[in-house]
KELUM-278623 format. One record per residue: x, y, z of N, C-alpha, C in turn. Coordinates in nm, 3 decimals. Example, Ala and Ser with C-alpha at 12.3 -4.5 7.8 and 13.67 -1.06 7.14 Angstrom:
! residues 2
ATOM      nu      nv      nw     cau     cav     caw      cu      cv      cw
ATOM   1.319  -0.569   0.780   1.230  -0.450   0.780   1.320  -0.330   0.780
ATOM   1.285  -0.225   0.708   1.367  -0.106   0.714   1.290   0.003   0.787
***
This chain:
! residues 87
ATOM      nu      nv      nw     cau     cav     caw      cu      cv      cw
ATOM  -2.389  11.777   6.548  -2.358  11.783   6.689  -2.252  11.889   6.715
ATOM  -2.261  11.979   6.830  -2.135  12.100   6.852  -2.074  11.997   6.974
ATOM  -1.951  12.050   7.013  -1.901  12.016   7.070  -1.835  12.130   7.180
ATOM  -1.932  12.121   7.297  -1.872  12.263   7.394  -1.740  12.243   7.465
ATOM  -1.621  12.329   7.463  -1.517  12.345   7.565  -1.511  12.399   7.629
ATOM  -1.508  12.415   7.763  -1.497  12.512   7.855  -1.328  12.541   7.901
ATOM  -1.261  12.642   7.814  -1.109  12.670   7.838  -1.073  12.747   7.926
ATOM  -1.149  12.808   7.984  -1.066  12.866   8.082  -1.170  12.974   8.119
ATOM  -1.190  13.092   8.193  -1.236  13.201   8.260  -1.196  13.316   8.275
ATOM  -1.292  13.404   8.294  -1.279  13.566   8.267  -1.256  13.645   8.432
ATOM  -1.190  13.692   8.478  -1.212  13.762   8.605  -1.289  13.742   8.711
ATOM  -1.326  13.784   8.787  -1.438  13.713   8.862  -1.570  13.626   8.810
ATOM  -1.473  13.525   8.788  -1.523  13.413   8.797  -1.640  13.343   8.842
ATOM  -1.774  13.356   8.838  -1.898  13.314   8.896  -1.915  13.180   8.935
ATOM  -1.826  13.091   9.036  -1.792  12.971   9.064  -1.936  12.907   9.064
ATOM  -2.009  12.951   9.182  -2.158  12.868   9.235  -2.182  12.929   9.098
ATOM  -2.257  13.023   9.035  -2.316  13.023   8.928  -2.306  12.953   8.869
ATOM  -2.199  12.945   8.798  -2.145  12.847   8.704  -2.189  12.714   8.755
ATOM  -2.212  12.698   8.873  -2.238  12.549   8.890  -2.378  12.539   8.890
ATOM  -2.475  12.629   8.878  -2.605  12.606   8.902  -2.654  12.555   8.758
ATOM  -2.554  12.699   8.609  -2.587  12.668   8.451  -2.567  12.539   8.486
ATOM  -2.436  12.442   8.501  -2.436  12.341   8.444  -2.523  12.221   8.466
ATOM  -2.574  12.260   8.597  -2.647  12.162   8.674  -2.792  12.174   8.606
ATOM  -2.814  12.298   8.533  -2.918  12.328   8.510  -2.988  12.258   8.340
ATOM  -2.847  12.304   8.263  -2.864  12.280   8.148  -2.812  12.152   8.086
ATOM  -2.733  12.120   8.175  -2.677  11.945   8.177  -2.719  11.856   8.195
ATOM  -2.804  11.875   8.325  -2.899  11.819   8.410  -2.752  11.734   8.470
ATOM  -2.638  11.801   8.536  -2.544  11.745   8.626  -2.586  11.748   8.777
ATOM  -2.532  11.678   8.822  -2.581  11.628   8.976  -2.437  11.775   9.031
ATOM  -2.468  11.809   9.177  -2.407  11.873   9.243  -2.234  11.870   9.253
ATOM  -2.222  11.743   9.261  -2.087  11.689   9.275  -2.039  11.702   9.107
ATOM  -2.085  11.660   9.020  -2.058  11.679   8.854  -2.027  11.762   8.840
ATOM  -2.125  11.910   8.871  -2.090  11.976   8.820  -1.967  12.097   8.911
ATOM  -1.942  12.066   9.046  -1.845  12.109   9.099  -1.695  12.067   9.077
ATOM  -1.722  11.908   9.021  -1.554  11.920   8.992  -1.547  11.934   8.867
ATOM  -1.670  11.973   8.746  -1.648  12.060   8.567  -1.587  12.214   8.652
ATOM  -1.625  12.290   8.725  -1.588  12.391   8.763  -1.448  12.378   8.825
ATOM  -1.417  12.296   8.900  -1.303  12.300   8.973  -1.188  12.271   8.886
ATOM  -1.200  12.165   8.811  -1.168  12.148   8.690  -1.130  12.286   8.550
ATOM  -1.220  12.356   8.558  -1.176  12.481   8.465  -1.083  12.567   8.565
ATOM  -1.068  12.586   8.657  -1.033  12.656   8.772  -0.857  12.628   8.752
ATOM  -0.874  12.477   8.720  -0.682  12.421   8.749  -0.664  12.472   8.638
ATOM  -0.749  12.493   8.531  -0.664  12.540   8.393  -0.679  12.416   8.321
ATOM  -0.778  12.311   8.369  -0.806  12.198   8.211  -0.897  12.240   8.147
ATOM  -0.928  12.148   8.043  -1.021  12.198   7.960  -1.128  12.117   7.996
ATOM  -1.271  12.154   7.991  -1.438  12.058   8.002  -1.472  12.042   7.926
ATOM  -1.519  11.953   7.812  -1.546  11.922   7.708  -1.711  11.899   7.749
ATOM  -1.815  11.881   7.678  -1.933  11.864   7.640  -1.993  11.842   7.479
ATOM  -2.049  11.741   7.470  -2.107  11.711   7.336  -2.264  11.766   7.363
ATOM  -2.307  11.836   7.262  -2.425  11.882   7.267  -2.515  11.815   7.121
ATOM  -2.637  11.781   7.120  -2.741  11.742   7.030  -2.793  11.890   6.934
ATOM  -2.826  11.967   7.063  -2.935  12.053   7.008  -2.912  12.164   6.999
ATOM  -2.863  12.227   6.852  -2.805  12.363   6.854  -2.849  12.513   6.920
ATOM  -2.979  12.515   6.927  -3.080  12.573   7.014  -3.045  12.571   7.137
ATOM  -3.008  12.464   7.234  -2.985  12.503   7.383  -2.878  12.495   7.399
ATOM  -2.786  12.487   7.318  -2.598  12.507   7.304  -2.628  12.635   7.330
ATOM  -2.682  12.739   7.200  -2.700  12.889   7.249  -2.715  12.948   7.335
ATOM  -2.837  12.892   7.428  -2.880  12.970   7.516  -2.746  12.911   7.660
ATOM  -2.719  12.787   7.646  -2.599  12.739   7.725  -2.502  12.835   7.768
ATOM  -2.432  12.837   7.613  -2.308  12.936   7.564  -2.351  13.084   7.664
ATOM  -2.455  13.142   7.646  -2.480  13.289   7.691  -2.462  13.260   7.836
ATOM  -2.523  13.150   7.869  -2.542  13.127   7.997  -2.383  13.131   8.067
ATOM  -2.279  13.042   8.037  -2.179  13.017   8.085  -2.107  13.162   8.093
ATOM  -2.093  13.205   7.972  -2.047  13.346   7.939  -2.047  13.464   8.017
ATOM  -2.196  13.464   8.039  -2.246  13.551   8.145  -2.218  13.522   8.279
ATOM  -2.134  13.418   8.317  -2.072  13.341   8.434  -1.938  13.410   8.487
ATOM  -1.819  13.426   8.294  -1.718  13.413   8.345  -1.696  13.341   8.254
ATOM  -1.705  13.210   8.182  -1.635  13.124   8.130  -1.603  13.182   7.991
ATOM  -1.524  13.112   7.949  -1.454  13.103   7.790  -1.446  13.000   7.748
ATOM  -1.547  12.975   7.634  -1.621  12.889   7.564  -1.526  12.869   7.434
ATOM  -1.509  12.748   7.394  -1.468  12.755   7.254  -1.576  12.622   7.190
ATOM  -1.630  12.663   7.091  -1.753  12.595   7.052  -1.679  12.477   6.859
ATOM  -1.726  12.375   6.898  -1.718  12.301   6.705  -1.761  12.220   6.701
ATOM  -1.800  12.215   6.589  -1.929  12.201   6.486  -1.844  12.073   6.378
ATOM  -1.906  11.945   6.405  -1.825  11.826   6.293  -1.918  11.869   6.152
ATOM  -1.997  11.956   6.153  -2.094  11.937   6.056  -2.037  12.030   5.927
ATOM  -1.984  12.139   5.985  -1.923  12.302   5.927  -1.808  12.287   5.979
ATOM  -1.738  12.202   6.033  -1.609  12.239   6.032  -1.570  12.373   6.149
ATOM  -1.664  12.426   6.163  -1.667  12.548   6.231  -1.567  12.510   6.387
ATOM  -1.547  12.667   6.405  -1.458  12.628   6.530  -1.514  12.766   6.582
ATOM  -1.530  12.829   6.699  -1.589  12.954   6.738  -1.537  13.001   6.864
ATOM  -1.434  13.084   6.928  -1.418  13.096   7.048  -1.476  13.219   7.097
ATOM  -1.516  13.239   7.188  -1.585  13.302   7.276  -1.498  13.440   7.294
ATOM  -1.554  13.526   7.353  -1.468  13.692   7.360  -1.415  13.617   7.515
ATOM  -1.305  13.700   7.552  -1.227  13.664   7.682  -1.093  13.638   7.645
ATOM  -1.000  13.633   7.752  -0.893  13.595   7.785  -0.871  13.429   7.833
ATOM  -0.787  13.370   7.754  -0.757  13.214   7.756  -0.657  13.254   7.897
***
């Protein structure tokens, strides 16, 4: 299982975007996924547990391509992975 963080954001910021990935790939309701966004916005962190390493990927690109700064880990590898951007 990975474990997605959403730490923080890159410059113009793709707010509604960002809310459509999550709604999209989460399957979050409107309101969910506006206060995960509003929420990265104050400067907390969004946590997400993911199953399927396959749509973590395409997730990750997704958010990325938003604006966000992802930090990704892995209980399996130990792995820890942060995303290009400014915390």
């Amino acid at each position: 299982m990975l474990k997605l963080n959403i730490v923080g954001w890159r410059e113009g910021l793709l707010k509604i975007s960002m809310n459509h990935v999550l709604q999209e790939h989460l399957s979050l309701g409107l309101k969910d996924s506006k206060d995960c966004v509003d929420d990265v916005l104050a400067g907390n962190v969004v946590s997400f547990t993911l199953e399927n390493s396959a749509k973590a990927d395409v997730l990750v690109k997704a958010l990325e391509d938003v604006g966000a700064i992802l930090e990704i880990e892995s209980d399996q590898d130990a792995l820890r992975v942060v995303s290009n951007g400014e915390a």
